[in-house]
N, C-alpha and C positions, 0 to 999 in steps of 0.2 A: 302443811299436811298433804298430803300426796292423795292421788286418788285412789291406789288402794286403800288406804288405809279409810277415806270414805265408805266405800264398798262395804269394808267391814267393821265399820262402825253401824251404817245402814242395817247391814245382816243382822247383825248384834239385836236392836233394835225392835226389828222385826220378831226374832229369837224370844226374845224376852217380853215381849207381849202375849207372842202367843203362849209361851209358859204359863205366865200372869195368869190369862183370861182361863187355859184349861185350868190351873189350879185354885182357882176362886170360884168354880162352879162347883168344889167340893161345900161349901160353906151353904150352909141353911140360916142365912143373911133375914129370911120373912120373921123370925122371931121379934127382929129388931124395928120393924117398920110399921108406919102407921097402915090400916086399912085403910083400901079406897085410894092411895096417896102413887100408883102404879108407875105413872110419869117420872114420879120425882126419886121413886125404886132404881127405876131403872137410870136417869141422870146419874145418880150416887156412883151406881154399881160402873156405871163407864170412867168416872172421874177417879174411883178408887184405885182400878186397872190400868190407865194408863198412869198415874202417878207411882202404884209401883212397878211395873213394867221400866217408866223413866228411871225410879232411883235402881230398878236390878242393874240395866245396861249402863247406867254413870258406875255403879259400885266395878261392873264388870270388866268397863275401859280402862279403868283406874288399875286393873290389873294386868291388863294388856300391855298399855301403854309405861309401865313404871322406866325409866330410864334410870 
């Protein structure tokens, strides 16, 4: 793998978190959560963002990269 292609996997990456993170703050997520439980709100809400954040940018390379 070359270094570009690092760069723009990097980018990608990057790209696609922040996607993630703005488009999950449409979500009214407190319906679902315990009161009082704020910590553990916010833990979820990072682990669910970078998980799909990871699977946008794996789905995204995959189309980059097809040879």
């Amino acid at each position: 793998m070359s270094l570009a292609q690092y760069f723009v996997r990097a980018a990608l990456y990057i790209l696609c978190f922040i996607l993630t993170f703005w488009a999950f703050q449409a979500v009214d997520y407190e319906k679902f959560l315990k009161k009082d439980h704020v910590l553990q709100a916010q833990v979820l809400y990072w682990i669910i963002v970078l998980g799909l954040s990871y699977l946008l940018a794996q789905f995204s390379t995959g189309f980059i990269y097809i040879r």
